[in-house]
C-alpha positions in Angstrom: 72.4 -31.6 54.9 70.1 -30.5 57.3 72.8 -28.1 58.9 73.4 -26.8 55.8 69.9 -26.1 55.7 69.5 -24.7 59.0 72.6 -22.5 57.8 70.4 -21.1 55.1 67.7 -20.6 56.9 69.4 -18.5 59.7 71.2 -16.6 56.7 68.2 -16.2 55.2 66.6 -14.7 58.8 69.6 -12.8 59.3 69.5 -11.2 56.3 65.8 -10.2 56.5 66.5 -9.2 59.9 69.1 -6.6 58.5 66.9 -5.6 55.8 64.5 -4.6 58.7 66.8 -3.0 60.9 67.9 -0.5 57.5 64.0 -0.1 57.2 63.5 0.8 61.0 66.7 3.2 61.0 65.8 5.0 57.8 62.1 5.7 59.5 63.8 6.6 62.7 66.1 8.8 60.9 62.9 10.6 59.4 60.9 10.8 62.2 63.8 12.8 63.7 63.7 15.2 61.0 60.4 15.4 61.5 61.0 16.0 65.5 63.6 19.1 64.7 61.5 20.3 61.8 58.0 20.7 64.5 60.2 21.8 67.2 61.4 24.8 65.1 57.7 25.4 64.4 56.4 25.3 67.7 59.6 27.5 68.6 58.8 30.1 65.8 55.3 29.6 66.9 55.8 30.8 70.8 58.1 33.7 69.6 55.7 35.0 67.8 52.9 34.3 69.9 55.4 36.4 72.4 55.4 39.1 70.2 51.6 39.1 69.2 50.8 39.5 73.3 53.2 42.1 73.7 51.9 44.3 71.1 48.1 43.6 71.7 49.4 45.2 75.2 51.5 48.0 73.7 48.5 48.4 72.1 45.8 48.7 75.0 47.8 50.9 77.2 47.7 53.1 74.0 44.4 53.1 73.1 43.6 53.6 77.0 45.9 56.7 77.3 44.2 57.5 74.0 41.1 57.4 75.6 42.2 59.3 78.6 44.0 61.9 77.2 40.5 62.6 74.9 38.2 61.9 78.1 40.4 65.0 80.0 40.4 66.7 76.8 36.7 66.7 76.6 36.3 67.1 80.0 38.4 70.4 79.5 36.9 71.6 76.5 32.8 71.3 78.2 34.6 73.1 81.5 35.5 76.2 79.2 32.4 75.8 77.3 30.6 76.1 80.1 32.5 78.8 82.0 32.6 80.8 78.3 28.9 80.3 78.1 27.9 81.0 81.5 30.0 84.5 81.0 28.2 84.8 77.3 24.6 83.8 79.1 25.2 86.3 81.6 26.5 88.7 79.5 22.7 87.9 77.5 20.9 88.4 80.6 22.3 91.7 81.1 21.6 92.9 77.7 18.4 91.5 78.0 17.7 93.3 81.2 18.8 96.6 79.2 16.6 96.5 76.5 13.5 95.4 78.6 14.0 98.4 81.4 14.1 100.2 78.1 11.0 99.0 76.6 9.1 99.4 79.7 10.5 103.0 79.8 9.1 103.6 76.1 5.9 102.0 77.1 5.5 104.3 80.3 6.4 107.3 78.2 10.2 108.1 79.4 13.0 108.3 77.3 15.4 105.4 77.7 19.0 106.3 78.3 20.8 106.9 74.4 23.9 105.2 75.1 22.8 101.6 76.5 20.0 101.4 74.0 22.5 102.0 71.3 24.7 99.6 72.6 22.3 97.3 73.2 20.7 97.5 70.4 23.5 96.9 67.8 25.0 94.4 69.7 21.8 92.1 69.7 21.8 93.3 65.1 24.9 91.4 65.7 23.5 88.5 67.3 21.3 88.2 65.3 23.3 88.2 62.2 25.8 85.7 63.7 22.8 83.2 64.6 
């Protein structure tokens, strides 16, 4: 009687310990699933991550030739604005010059020359229509 007891009771362990053991696989089987699911993640995760860095540094070299290319173009463009307005400023001066030698001519009583006041004096009407 008593080892037919005992016979139950390790039946009835056994069978709780198998009852356990389904449990345990069945959350080891998703924990794995789990596993592969966060390790595609994490690996879709660093590719892209890959890919983010190397466009943020596609990007900088760009926008630094970008920069460079328009710093030399400006550079450029103020070096021939100021060679083309040096030459224009000089060219003013002279002009200048012109129509004062001819003023103080006028105001000393001598004729000034016909062809530079002419010229001179259209080409500062034009001036001062373009201004």
């Amino acid at each position: 009687e008593e080892q037919e007891r005992r016979a139950e009771d390790l039946k009835l362990q056994e069978h709780e310990a198998l009852q356990q053991q389904k449990k345990l696989e069945r959350r080891l089987a998703s924990a794995q699933q789990s596993l592969a699911k966060v390790e595609e993640e994490l690996g879709f995760t660093k590719e892209m991550n890959s890919v983010l860095l190397s466009n943020r540094m596609e990007m900088k070299k760009k926008r630094e030739a970008d920069e460079a290319a328009a710093a030399t173009a400006a550079t450029a463009a103020a070096d021939s604005n100021n060679n083309a307005a040096g030459e224009e400023e000089d060219a003013m001066i002279v002009r200048l010059r012109r129509q004062v030698e001819s003023l103080m001519k006028q105001i000393s009583g001598e004729e000034p020359e016909p062809s530079t006041d002419a010229k001179t004096t259209t080409t500062t009407k034009s001036k001062a229509k373009k201004t």
